[in-house]
N, C-alpha and C positions, 0 to 999 in steps of 0.2 A: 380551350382546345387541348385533348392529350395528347402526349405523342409517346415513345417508348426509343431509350439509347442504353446502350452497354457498359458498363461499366469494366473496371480494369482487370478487379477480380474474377470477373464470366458470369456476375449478373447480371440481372435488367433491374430497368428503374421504368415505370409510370409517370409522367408529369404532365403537370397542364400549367399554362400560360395565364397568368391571370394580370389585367390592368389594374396597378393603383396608379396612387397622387404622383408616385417618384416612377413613374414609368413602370414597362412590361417585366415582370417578374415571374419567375419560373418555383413551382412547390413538386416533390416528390408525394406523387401520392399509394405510390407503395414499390416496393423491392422485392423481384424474384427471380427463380433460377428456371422457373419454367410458368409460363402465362396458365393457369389452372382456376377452373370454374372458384376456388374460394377465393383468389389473386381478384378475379374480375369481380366479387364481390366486395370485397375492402375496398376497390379502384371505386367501382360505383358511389358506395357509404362516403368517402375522403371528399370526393371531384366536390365540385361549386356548381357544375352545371351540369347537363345530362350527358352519360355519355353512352354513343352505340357501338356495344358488345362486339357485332363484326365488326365495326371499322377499327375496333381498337384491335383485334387479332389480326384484321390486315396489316395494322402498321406495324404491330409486334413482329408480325412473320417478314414484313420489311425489312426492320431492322435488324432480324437473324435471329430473336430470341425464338428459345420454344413451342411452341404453342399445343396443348394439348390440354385429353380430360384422363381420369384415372384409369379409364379402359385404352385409351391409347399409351398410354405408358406402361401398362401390364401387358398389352400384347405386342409392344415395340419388342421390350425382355423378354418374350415367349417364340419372338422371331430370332430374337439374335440367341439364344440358349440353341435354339433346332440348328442354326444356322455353324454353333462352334460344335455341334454333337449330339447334344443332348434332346433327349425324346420324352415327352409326357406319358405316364402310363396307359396301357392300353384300351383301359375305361375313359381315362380323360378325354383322349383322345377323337375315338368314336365320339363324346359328348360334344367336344367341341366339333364335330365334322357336321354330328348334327343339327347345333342351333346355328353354325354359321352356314349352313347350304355348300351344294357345291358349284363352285366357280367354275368360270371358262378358263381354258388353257392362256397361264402368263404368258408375255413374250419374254426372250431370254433376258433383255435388258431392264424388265420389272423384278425377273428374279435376281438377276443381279444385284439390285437395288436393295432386294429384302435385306443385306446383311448391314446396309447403313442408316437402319429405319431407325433404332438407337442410338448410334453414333454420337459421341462427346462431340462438341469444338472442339477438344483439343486432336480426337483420333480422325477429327476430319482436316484438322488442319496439317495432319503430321502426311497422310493421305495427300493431300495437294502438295506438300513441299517436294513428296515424292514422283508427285507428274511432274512438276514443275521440273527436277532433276532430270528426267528423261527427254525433257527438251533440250537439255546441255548436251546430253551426247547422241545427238543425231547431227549427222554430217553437215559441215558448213557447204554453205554451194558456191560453186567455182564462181567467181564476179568477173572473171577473164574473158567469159565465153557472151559470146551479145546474146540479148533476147531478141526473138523476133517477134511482132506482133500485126494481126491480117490486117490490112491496111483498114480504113473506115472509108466506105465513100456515100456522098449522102445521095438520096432517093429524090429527081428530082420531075 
């Protein structure tokens, strides 16, 4: 059985579970920074037994590691560059509008999103410490004052 954890330094690790003589014992069967079709290939060649492809990117994207292919990491960085300013030349462009078609109107909170499509751990974590902050100074609520609540009565 594989399963995929974190390591300290912001990799991942692959491992599977495997039974001997001296009980259940655990083998890395490969280390990465981001789950990528040659990652899934090494995992395969290593494993003991067989392993399925999505279910090992489910449990990757479980346990938070990345999970992509080399076109999604090239047009993560093609989001986040448009996103800090930067614009592809005007040929690229049009090229790209025209192999990818045109879409339907994002909503605002998909476009919002585009700018974390890249996002490190760490600029997502430094991101959440920052929400997290904003719950500190929102007003305490007065504990003096009763709550009232509509009474319940049941239906009989």
């Amino acid at each position: 059985m594989a399963y995929v954890v974190a390591k300290r330094n912001g990799t991942w690790e692959a491992r599977e579970s495997v039974r001997t003589g001296k009980g259940p014992r655990s083998r890395t069967l490969a280390s990465f920074r981001e789950l990528t079709p040659e990652v899934e290939v090494k995992i395969r060649g290593r494993s003991s037994g067989t392993i399925e492809i999505e279910d090992l990117r489910s449990k990757a994207l479980r346990a938070g590691a990345p999970v992509g292919t080399e076109v999604d990491r090239l047009a993560a960085r093609l989001l986040r560059a448009i996103e800090a300013g930067e614009r592809p030349s005007h040929r690229l462009r049009r090229m790209l509008l025209d192999e990818l078609g045109e879409s339907p109107e994002l909503s605002h909170e998909i476009e919002r999103m585009k700018m974390w499509t890249g996002a490190s751990m760490e600029e997502r974590g430094e991101a959440l410490v920052d929400l997290l902050g904003v719950g500190d100074n929102l007003p305490a609520r007065d504990f003096g004052e009763r709550v009232v609540f509509p009474r319940l009565r049941s239906v009989s």
